[in-house]
Each structure stands twice: as C-alpha cells, then as structure tokens.
N, C-alpha and C positions, 0 to 999 in steps of 0.2 A: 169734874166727872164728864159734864159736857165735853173737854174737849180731848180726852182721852177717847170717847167714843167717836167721834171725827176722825182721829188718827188711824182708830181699828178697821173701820169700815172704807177707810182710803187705802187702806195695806190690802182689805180682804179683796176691793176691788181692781189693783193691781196684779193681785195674785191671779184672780181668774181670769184678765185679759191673758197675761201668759202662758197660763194653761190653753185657754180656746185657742193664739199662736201656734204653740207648740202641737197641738193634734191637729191642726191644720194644713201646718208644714209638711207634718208625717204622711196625713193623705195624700199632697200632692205629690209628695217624690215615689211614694208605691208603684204605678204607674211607670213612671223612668227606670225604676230600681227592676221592675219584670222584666222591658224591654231590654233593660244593658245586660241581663239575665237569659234573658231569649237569644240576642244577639250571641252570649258570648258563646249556646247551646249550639250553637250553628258555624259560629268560627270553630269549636271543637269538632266538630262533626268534618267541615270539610277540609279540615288537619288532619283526622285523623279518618280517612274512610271507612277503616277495617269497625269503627264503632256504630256506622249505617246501617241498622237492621237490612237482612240480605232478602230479600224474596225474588220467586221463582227457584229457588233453590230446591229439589225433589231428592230426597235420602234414602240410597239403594237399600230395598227389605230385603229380607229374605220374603218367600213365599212358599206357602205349607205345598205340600206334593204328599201322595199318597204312602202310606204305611207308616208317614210321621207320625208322632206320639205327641199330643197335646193336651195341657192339663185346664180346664174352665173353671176358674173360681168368680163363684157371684158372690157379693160383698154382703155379710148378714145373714147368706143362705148356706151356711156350711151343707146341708142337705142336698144343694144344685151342684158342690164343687165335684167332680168328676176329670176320671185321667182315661183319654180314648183314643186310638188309632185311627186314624184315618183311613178310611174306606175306599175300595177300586173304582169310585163312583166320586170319588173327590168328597164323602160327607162324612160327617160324625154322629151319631144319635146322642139325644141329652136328654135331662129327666125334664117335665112339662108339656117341651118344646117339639121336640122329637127332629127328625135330621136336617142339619143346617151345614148348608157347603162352607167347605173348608181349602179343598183342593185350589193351588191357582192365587190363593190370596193372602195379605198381608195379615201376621196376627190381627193389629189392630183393627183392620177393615171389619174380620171375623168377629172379634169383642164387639163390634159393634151392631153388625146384625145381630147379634144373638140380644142384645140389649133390645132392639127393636120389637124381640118377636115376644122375649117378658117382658114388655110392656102391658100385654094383655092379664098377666098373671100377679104381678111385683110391680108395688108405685116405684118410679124413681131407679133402677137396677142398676148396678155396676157391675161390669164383668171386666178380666181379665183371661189372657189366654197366653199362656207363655208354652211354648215348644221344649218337651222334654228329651225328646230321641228324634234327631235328625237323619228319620232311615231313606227316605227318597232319595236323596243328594251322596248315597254314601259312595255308587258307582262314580262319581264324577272323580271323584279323589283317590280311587285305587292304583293300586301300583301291579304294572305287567311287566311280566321276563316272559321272553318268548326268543324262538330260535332256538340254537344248539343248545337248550339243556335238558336234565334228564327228568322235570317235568315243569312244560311252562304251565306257570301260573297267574294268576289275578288275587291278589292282596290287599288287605285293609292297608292304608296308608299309617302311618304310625311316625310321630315329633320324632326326629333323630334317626331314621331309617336312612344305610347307607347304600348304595350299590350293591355292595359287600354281601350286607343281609338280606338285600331283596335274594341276590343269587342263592345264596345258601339254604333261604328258603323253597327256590324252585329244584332246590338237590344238585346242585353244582352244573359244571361245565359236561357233555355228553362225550365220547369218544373223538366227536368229527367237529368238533367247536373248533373257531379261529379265536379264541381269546382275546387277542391280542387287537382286533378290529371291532370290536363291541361298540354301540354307540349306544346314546342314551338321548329320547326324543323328549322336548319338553315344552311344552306352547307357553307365551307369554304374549301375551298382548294380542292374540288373535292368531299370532304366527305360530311354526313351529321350529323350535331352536334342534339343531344337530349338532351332541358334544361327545365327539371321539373319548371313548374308554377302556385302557388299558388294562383289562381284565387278567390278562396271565401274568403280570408281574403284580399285578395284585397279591395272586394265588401263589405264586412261585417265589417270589423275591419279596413279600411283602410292603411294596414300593403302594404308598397309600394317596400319590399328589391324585390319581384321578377315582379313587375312593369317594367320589363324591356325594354328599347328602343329598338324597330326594327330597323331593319337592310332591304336591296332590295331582296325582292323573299322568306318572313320569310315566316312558313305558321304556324297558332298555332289551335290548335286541343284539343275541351275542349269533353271528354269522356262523358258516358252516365252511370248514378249509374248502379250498379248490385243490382238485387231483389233476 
C-alpha cells in the first residue's frame, strides 16, 4: 500500500511540473506571437497602401441655400420632427429652439447646432437633417434655347433631355433661324465646351448624330441667317 502511494504521488508530481512548463512556454511566446503579428500588420499595410487609413481627405457637401426644403428629426421627439423652407435670411424656425441658420452650410454641421441649442431642453439630443427639395441649386441645372426661336426659354433640366426637346419646347426654329449653325455651350471643368449642332437636319431630314443629350446648365443657341 505504502508503495502504491510512492508511485502516485511521483506520477502526480511529474504531472504538475509539466503543467507549470507548459503555461510557462505559452507565456513567453505571447509576446513574440504579438510582435510577428504587428509586424506582419505593417508588412500588410506597406503592400498594400490603399488599406492606410486616408486623412486630410474633406468630402465635397452639398450646402443648404435658401428655399431648400429640410426635414429635422430629433430622435425620441417625434413632437420636434418638423419639415421647413429655408428662409431669405439663410434660417429655419423650429419648435423649443426657435431660428437656427441653415443657409451656407452642411446638413451635418446644422444637425449639430441644433443638437447644441437642445441641449438646454433634451438630455443627450440626436438630430438629423436630411434635404428634402433641393430648390436653391435648381437654376444651376436649367437648360436655355435662346436666339432664333419663337420663344426662348429657361427649363428645368430633366434625365434624357435631348436638343430636340429642349427646341421643341422653346416652339421651334423662328422664320429667320440658321439652323443649320446652332451650337450648343456646355462647361465642364471650369471651361466652356462649343459643340456645332445641326439643327435643320435634325428637323428636316431626321439625321439625329448631333441630336445630342443635355447635360445640367446646357444652353444651345440657334443663330439668325445673314442677308
């Protein structure tokens, strides 16, 4: 009996050196295993840049302009949610808080004042402010026919508007139109583009290559014959 209990306690005492080993080991390699882990977070990175968090990077807003239409939802206050025009004064009036400028600046910027000014009101306030009618901005995108027809006009711009329609919207060509000399002005990158359009074989002959689709703030310009 005595020497069965010798045997036990010499097994049990082997077994716990190898345990205390074994969690020993493991500590010390944690350590090397972060670093070859860090390291390889870094050979990734300068393989691949594009995975470099970017900064300085500034993402073009929009910015609200007056007779916008914006909608203010506070989060929990369906009471505060309100839908308001923007005012000749660049503001909005809102229930609590009463007019907070709008004009000039980025949704978010504005969700954030207005958070600021319920703070006095509302622990903790969440606002949002999303743009429902983008009226300010709408002249920049109209489309003009001007010169010989028989009424020029300024038109909402409209997906899929061709030459065609803008004309036929201003009432066609007038008596003393040169058709055939029409240009069509279009700014792209600061500049402005001049692209010759063959308005009378449009009309006449149905020849549709300079039929061309508008583009926001086209203006096309049909000349006047010379005598």
């Amino acid at each position: 009996m005595i020497i069965n209990q010798n045997i036990c306690s010499k097994i049990a005492l082997k077994a716990g050196i190898l345990l205390l080993t074994a969690t020993l080991g493991a500590c010390a390699s944690t350590p090397d295993e972060e670093l070859a882990g860090a390291t390889t977070d870094k050979n990734l990175t300068a393989q691949n840049p594009q995975n470099t968090p970017k900064t300085g990077f500034i993402q073009k807003q929009y910015l609200i302009g007056i007779d916008d239409v914006i909608q203010v939802s506070v989060w929990r206050n369906p009471e505060l949610t309100v839908t308001v025009p923007v005012r000749p004064d660049g503001k909005v009036s809102l229930p609590l808080i009463g007019d907070v400028m709008a004009g000039g600046l980025p949704p978010m910027q504005v969700a954030a004042n207005i958070e600021k000014k319920l703070r006095s009101y509302i622990r903790s306030p969440k606002v949002a402010v999303i743009l429902t009618q983008l009226r300010s901005h709408e002249f920049l995108t109209r489309i003009r026919v001007t010169g010989a027809v028989r009424t020029p006009s300024s038109m909402p711009y409209r997906q899929g508007m061709t030459v065609l329609d803008a004309l036929l919207q201003a009432g066609g060509t007038n008596d003393f139109a040169a058709a055939g000399r029409s240009k069509l002005y279009r700014k792209v990158n600061g500049k402005v583009q001049v692209i010759n359009v063959d308005l009378d074989s449009i009309l006449t002959e149905g020849a549709l290559e300079t039929n061309l689709v508008l583009m926001p703030g086209d203006v096309l310009t049909v000349p006047e014959r010379l005598f």
